[in-house]
Phi, psi and omega in degrees: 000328182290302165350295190298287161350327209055035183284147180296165163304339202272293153324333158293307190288012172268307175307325180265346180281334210256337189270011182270332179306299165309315185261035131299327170271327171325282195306329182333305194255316222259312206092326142191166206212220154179163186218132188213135192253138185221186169217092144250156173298153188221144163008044138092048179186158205276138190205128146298108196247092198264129167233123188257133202212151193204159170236032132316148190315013162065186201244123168281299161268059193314324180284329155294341155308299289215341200265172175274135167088325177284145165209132202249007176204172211292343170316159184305344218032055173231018169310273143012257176340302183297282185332303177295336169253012174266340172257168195267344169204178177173138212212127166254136128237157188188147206238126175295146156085341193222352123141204218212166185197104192286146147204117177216167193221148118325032175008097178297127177305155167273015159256355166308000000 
């Protein structure tokens, strides 16, 4: 879909490393979940919009998920994080006990 997009190789292989990230938590935390691609508006411009959503035990603390390094299991803590600096924006939201919903975006080039 990014292809079609016209995202460079180099912006498809950020996108497929951050949507690997997101769903590595899933199964990781959730066990499963689902990731799903759209083209929506994001602040007011055309966005590849990958939303990764799970009913797993949710995030106790996103702003502490959210730092380099926090890991609440033996991984690096560097999901989140890394995923958030390869996209151009990215939204946690997440409720302990009832699962957590990734949503982050690309900027569709302006020659698409």
């Amino acid at each position: 879909m990014a292809v079609e997009l016209g995202f460079s190789l180099t912006d498809v292989t950020m996108i497929a490393t951050a949507i690997s990230e997101v769903a590595r938590n899933i199964t990781s935390y959730a066990g499963h979940g689902e990731v799903r691609l759209n083209v929506d508006n994001r602040r007011g411009r055309d966005a590849l919009v990958v939303e990764a959503a799970d009913e797993g035990p949710g995030i106790e603390d996103v702003t502490r998920a959210m730092e380099d390094g926090f890991s609440t299991s033996s991984g690096l803590g560097l999901g989140l994080p890394g995923a958030r600096r390869l996209m151009d924006g990215l939204e946690v939201r997440s409720e302990p006990g009832r699962g957590t919903l990734v949503t982050m975006w690309k900027w569709v080039p302006n020659s698409a």
